[in-house]
N, C-alpha and C positions, 0 to 999 in steps of 0.2 A: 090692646093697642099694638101696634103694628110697630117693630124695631126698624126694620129692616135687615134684619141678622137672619140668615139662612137657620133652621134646626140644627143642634149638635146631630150629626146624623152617625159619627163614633159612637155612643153610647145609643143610640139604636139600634144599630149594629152588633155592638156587645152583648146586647140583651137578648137580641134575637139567636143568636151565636150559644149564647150560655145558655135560653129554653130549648136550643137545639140539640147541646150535649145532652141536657137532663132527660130529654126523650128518649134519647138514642140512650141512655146509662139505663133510664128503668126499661126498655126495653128487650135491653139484653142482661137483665137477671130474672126480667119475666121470662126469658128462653131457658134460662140457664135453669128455671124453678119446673119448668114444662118437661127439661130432663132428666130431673132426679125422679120427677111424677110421672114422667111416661105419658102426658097428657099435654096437646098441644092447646086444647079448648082455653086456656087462658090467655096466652100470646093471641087468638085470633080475636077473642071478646075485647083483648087491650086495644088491636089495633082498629077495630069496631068501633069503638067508644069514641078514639082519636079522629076517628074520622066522624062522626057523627055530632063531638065537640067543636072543632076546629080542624081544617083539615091541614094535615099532618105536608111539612115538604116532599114531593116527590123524591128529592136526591136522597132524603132520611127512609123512605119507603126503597130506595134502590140500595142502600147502603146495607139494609137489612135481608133483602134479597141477595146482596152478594156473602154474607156473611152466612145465609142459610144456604147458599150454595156450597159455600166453601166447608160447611157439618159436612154435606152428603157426600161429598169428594172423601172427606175423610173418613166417614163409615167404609164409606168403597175401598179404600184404602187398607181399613183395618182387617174385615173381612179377607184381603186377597193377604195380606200379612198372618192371617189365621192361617187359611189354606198352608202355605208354605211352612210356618213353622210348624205344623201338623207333621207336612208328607218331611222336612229334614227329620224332625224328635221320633216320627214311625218307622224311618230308615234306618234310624241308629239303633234303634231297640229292636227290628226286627229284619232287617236287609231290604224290607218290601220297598218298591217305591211307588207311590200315592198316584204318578201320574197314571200307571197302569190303567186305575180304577178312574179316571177323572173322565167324564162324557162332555159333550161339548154343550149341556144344561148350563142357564145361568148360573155364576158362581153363588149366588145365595140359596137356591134354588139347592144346589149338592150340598152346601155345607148344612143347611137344615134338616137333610133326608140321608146325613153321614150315617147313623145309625141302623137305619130299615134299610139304606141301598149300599150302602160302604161294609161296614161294620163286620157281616156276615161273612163277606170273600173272607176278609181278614183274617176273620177266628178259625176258617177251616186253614188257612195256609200256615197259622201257629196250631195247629192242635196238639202236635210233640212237642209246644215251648214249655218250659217252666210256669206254675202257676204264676208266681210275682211277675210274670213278663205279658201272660195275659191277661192281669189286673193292672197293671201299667198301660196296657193298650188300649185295655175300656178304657179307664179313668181321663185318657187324652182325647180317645174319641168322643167322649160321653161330653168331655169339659168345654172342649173345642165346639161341638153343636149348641152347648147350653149359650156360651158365649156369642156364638151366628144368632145367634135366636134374638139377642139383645140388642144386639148391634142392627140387627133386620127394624127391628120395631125402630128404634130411633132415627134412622135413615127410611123409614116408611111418614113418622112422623115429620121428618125435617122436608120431604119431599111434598109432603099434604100443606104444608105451612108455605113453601117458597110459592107453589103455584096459588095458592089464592094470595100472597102476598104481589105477586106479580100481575094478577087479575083486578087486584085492587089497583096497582101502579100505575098498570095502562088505563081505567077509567079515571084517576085523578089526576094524570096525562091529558088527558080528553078534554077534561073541566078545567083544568089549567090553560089547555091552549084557548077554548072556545073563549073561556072569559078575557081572556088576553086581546084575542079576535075582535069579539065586541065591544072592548075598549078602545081599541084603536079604532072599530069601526065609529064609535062616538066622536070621539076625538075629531075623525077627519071629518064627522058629520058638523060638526059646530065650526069646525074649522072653517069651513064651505059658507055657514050663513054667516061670518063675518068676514069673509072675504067678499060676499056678493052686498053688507050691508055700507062699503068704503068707498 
């Protein structure tokens, strides 16, 4: 029976608000599970499923786009932070300075191939240092690329994940507007036969 009372549409609101958070919560400890495991295959099945159940708000799909944008900023970040405290900690133990050796290759690109294309100069320009100064030198160069190496992979994953997450964005963009389109195209269609029925 018909009150006349509009729907509480506050607690619609809330509710939709609070499945929003929960989204966005497990979403991002399914990110966070994908980086301990090195494997992004589960973030993309979750967000698969999500759409394939109910499809997921676009702003919650943008929201996680910016957020995996904001990983790869900081791999970037870390990486050139490697670099640097590499060539300061190589200068202090040995006077050399890194940029000498540094070619205009991508910075991931050198710090992965520090070993086979750095490493070498290195060891000949210490050949008269003290053994403990060039087991210090591996050890930084050795650690420094192991560490590139990690940092590579999860800023390769985090970049594999933004672009289909973006790819998916713009298609439920798409289906968002179309149906919106044809809603109002209805609307003004009905509109139309009760205006021509007065």
């Amino acid at each position: 029976m018909a009150t006349g009372k509009l729907p509480n549409l506050d607690l619609f609101s809330s509710q939709l608000q609070r499945d929003y958070h929960a989204l966005r919560m497990e979403a991002t400890l399914i990110l966070e599970r994908c980086l301990s495991e090195e494997d992004g295959g589960l973030f993309e099945r979750f967000i698969e499923a999500q759409i394939a159940q109910e499809i997921p708000p676009v702003a919650l799909m943008r929201e996680l786009a910016d957020d995996l944008n904001q990983r790869i900023q900081s791999c970037r970040q870390r990486l050139f932070d490697l670099r640097e405290n590499m060539g300061r900690d190589l200068k202090k133990l040995t006077g050399i300075d890194l940029n000498s050796f540094y070619t205009a290759q991508d910075l991931e690109y050198w710090l992965l191939q520090l070993m086979a294309g750095c490493y070498p100069q290195v060891e000949s320009r210490i050949a008269n240092a003290p053994i403990e100064c060039k087991l210090e030198v591996f050890d930084l160069m050795t650690h420094t690329q192991e560490t590139a190496t990690a940092v590579v992979r999860q800023q390769t994953m985090f970049e594999h994940l933004y672009d289909a997450l973006m790819d998916w964005t713009l298609a439920l963009g798409a289906v968002s507007a179309r149906t919106a389109w044809q809603a109002a195209l209805h609307d003004h269609f009905v509109q139309n036969i009760w205006m021509n029925r007065l």
